[in-house]
PAVOBA-914271 format. One line per field, with one value per residue (C-alpha): x, y, z; residue in three letters; residue number from 1. Coordinates in nm, 3 decimals. Example, Ala and Ser with C-alpha at 12.3 -4.5 7.8 and 13.67 -1.06 7.14 Angstrom:
u: 1.230/1.367
v: -0.450/-0.106
w: 0.780/0.714
type: ALA/SER
seq: 1/2
end
This chain:
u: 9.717/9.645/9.822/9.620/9.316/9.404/9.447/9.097/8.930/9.077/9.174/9.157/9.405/9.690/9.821/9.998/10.083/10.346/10.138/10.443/10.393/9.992/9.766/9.466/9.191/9.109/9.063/9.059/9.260/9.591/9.803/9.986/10.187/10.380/10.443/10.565/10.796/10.922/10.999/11.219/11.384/11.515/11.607/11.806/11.860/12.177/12.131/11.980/11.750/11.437/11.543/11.661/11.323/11.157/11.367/11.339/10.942/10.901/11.119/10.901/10.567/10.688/10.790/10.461/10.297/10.401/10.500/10.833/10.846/10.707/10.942/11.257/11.090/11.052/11.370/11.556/11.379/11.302/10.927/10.778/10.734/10.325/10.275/9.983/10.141/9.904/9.623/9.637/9.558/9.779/10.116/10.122/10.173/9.862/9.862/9.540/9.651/9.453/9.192/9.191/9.254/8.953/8.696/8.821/9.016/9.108/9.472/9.536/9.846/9.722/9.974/9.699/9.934/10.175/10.408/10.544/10.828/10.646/10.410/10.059/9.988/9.812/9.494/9.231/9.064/9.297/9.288/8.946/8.924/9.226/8.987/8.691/8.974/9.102/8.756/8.468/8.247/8.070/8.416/8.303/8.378/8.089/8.217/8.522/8.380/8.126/8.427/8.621/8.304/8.275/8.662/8.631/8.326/8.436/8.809/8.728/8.923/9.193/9.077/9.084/8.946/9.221/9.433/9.759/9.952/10.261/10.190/10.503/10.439
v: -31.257/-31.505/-31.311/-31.010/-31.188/-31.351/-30.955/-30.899/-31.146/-31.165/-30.819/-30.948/-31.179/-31.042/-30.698/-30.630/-30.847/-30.841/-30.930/-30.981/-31.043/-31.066/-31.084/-31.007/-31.015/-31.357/-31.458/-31.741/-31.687/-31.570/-31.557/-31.242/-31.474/-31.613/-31.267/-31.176/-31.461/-31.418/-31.049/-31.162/-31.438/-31.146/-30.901/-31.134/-31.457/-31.486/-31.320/-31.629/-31.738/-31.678/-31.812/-32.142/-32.214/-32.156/-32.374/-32.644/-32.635/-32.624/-33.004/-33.116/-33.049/-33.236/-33.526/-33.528/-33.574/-33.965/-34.265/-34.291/-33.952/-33.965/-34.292/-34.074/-33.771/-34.062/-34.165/-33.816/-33.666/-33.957/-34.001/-34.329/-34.589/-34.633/-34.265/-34.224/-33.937/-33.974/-33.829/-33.452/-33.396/-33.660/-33.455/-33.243/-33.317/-33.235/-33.030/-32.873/-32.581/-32.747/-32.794/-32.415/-32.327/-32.507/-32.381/-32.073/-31.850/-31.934/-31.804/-32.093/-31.991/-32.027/-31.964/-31.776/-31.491/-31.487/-31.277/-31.614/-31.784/-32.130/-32.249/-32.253/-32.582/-32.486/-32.262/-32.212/-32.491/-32.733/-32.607/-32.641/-33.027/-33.080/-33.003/-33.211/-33.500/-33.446/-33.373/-33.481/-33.325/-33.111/-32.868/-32.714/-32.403/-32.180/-32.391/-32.198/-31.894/-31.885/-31.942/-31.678/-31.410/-31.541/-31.469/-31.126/-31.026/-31.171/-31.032/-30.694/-30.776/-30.509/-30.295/-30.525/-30.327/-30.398/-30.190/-30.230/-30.457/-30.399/-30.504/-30.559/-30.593
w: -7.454/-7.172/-6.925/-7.013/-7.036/-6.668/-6.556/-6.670/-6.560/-6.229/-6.138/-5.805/-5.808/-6.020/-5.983/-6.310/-6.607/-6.894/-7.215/-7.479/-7.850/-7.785/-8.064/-7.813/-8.142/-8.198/-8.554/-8.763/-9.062/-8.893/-9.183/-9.059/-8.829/-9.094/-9.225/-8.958/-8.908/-9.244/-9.169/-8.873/-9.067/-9.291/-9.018/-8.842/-9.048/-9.270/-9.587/-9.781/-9.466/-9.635/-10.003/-9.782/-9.615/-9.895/-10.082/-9.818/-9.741/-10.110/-10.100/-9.834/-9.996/-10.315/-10.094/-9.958/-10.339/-10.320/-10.146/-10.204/-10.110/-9.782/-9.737/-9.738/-9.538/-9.277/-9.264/-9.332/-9.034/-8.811/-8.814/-8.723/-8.985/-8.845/-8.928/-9.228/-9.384/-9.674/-9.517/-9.458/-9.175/-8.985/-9.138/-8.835/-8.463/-8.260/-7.916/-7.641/-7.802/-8.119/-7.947/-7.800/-8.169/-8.274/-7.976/-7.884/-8.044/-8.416/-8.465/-8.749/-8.873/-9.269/-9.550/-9.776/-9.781/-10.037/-9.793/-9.659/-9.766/-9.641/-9.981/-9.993/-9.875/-9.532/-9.596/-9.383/-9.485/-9.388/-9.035/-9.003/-9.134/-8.873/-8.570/-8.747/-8.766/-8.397/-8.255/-8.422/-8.707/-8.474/-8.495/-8.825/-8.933/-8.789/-8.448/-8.474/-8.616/-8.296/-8.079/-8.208/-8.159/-7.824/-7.703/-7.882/-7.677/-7.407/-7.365/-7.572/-7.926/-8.009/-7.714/-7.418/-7.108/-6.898/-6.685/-6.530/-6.849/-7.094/-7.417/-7.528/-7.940
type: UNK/UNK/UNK/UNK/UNK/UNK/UNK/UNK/UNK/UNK/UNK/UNK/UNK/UNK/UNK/UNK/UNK/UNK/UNK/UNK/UNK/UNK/UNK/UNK/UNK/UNK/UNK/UNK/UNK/UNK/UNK/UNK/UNK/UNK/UNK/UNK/UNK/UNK/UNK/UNK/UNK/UNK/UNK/UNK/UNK/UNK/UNK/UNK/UNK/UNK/UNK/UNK/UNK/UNK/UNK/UNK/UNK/UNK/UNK/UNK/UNK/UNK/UNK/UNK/UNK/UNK/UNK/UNK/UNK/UNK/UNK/UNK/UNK/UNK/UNK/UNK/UNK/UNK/UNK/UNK/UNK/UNK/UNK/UNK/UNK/UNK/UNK/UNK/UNK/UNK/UNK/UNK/UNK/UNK/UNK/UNK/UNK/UNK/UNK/UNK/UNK/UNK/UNK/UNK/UNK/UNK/UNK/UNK/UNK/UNK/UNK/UNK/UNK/UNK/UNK/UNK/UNK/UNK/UNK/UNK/UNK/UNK/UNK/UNK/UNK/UNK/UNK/UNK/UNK/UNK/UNK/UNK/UNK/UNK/UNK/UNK/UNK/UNK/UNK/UNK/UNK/UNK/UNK/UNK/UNK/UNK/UNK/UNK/UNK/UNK/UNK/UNK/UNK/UNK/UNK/UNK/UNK/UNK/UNK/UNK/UNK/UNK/UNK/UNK/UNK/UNK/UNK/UNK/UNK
seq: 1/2/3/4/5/6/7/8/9/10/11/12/13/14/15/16/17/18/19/20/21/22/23/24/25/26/27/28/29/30/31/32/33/34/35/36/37/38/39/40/41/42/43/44/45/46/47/48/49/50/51/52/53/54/55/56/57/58/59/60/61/62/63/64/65/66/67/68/69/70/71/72/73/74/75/76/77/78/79/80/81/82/83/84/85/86/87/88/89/90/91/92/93/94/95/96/97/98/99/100/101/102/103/104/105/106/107/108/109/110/111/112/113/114/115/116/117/118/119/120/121/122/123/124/125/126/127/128/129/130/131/132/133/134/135/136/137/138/139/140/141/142/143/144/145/146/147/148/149/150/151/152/153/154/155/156/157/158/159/160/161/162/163/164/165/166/167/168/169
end
């Protein structure tokens, strides 16, 4: 999407661009993405790929429920001792993608779908009290919701106005 977008915006200064896998209409709850990812986990994974990860996030949200818990997920998987993995929003790394997530363009990859072999344990909701948590209270959800209008009028949503890109997906 971001090399299409550049193509639009700057027609001027890039000829052509390849715009692979590009969901080019911003939204908030993205919970296709998962889908998606599970359909390619049983395309190409071994024949029990999708059983396993469900299997194994399933472990990892019960570790979560407890102390003791979250004491072996630290040590089976290496995370620092000083990491609060009590609170919910501190369970997940943070990147300026987040923060692009949070201003811009939505895309919160939600497991509301029940198409997803990942639990339910990240809805939309959670998402949104992540960017309150990163960057202030003032990220709300109608922040994100205004955001998400605003990259949708601005690059064109599902019908970008664009000439001279592959979209690839």
């Amino acid at each position: 999407m971001i090399a299409a977008w550049m193509r639009l915006l700057y027609p001027d200064l890039v000829d052509a661009a390849l715009s692979s896998s590009a969901p080019v209409l911003a939204k908030k709850d993205f919970y296709e993405y998962l889908e998606t990812v599970r359909d390619t986990y049983e395309k190409y994974g071994s024949t029990d790929c999708v059983n396993k990860i469900c299997i194994f996030f399933k472990r990892i949200v019960e570790f979560l429920k407890n102390s003791s818990g979250i004491d072996t997920l630290k040590k089976e998987l290496n995370i620092c001792n000083e990491s609060d993995m009590n609170v919910a929003h501190k369970k997940l790394w943070f990147s300026t993608w987040v923060y692009q997530e949070s201003t811009e363009f939505g895309y919160f990859a939600t497991t509301t779908s029940d198409k997803q072999p990942f639990t339910h344990n990240l809805p939309l909701d959670f998402w949104v009290k992540q960017c309150q948590a990163v960057f202030g209270e003032v990220f709300n959800e109608k922040r994100v919701d205004d955001g998400v209008t605003q990259t949708n009028a601005m690059y064109g949503g599902i019908t970008p106005n664009v000439t001279n890109v592959v979209f690839t997906h």
